[in-house]
Each structure stands twice: as structure tokens, then as C-alpha cells.
C-alpha positions as CSV (number, residue, x, y, z in Angstrom):
1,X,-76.3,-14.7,-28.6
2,X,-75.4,-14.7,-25.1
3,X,-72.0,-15.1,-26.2
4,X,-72.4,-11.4,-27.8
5,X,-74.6,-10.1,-25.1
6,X,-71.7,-11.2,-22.6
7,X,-69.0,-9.4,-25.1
8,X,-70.9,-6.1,-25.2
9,X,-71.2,-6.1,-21.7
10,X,-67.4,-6.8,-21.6
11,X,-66.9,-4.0,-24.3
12,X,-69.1,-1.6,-22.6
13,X,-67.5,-2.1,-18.8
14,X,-63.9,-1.3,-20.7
15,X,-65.9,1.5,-22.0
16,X,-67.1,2.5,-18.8
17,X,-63.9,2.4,-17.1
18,X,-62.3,4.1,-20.0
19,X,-64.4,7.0,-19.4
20,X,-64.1,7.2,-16.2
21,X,-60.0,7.3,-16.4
22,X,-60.7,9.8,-18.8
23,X,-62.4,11.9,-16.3
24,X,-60.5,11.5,-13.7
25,X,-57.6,12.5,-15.5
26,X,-59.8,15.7,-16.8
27,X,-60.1,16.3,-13.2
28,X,-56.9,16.4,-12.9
29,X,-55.4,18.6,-15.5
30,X,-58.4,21.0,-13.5
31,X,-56.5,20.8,-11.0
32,X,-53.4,21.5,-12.5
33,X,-54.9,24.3,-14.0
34,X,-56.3,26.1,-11.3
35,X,-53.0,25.5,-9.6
36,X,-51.2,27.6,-12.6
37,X,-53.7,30.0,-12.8
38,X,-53.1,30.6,-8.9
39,X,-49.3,30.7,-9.4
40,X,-49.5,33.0,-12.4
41,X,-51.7,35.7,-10.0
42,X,-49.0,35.7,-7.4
43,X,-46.1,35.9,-10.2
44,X,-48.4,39.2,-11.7
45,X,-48.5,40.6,-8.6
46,X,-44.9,40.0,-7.4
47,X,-44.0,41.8,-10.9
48,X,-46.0,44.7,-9.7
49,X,-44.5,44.7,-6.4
50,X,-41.1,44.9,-7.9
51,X,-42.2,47.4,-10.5
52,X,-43.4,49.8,-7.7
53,X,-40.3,49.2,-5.9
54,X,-38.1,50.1,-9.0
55,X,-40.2,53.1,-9.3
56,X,-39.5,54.2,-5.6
57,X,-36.0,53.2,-6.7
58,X,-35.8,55.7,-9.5
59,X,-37.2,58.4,-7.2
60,X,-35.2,58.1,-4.4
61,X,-32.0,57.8,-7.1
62,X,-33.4,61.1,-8.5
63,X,-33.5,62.9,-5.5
64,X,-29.7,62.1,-4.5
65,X,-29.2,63.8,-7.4
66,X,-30.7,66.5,-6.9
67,X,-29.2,66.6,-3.7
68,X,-25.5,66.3,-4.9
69,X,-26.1,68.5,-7.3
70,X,-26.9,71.0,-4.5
71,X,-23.6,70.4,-2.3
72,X,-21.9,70.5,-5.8
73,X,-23.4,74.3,-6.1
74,X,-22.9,74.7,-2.2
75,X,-19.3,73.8,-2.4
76,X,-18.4,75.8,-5.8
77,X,-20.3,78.9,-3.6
78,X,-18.3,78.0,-0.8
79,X,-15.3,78.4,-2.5
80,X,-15.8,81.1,-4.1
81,X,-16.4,82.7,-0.9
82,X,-13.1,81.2,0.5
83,X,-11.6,83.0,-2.2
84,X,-13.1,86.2,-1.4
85,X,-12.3,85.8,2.4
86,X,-8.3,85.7,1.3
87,X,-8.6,88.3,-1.2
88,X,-10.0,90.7,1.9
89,X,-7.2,89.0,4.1
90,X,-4.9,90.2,1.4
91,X,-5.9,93.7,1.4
92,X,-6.3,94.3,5.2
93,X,-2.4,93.2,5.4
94,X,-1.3,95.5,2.7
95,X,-3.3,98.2,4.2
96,X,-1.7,97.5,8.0
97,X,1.3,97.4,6.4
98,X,0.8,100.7,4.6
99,X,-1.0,102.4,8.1
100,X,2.9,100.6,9.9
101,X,4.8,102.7,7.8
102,X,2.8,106.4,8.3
103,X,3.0,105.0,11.7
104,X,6.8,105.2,11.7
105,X,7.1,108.4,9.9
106,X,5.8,110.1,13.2
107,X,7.9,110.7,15.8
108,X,6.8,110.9,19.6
């Protein structure tokens, strides 16, 4: 009978240790765990970060845009108006050349 009392204690120290591996390891995978869950907050909020910026991206792109689109329309007006500018040039000189010839049909 001691021989049996002496086994269960045996059986029940390897028990004991057992369970106390076992915890430690749970212990461990807490760890672990909390050390994901950290890692997974920074990666959400890196994904945001980058979404804003994308979104700032997109504005900004926008607005160039708009903004070429503007010296696109400014240039078009500008040469339209170029071509006005020689059209007038164009008319003065026929019309000096017109007032050059009454000129020379007077006689001082």
C-alpha cells in the first residue's frame, strides 16, 4: 500500500508539473496574443494614415486639374486674342498704305 501511495504521489507530482507547463505555456500564447492584437492596432491605424493620405492625394491631383484645365482655356483665349492682335495689325497696314497713296496724289 505504500507502494501505491508512493505511485500516486509520483503520478500526481507529474500531474502537477504537467499543469503547471500547461500554464505557463497559456501564459505565454497571452502573451503572444496581446502582442498581435498590439501589432494589428498600429497596422489599422497605419492603413488609415495611408488612406487619408491617398485621399489628400486625390485632392491635390484634382486640383491640378482643375488648374491645367484653366491655363489650357487661358492659353486657347490667349491665342485667340493673338490672333485678333494680327488681324488689327493687318488692317492698320492696309489702311496706312491706303492713307500713303491719297497722300501722294497731293501735290505741295
Amino acid at each position: 500500500m505504500a507502494a501505491n501511495s508512493q505511485d500516486a504521489a509520483n503520478n500526481i507530482a507529474e500531474i502537477s508539473k504537467g499543469v503547471q507547463e500547461i500554464a505557463r505555456s497559456a501564459n505565454e500564447i497571452s502573451i503572444a496574443a496581446n502582442e498581435v492584437a498590439e501589432n494589428t492596432l498600429k497596422a489599422s491605424d497605419k492603413v488609415t494614415q495611408i488612406a487619408r493620405d491617398a485621399a489628400e492625394i486625390s485632392k491635390g491631383a484634382g486640383e491640378i486639374a482643375h488648374s491645367m484645365l484653366e491655363i489650357s482655356q487661358t492659353s486657347s483665349e490667349t491665342a485667340a486674342g493673338a490672333e485678333e492682335t494680327s488681324n488689327s495689325a493687318r488692317g492698320l497696314a492696309d489702311m496706312f498704305e491706303e492713307l500713303e497713296a491719297l497722300c501722294r496724289q497731293f501735290k505741295v
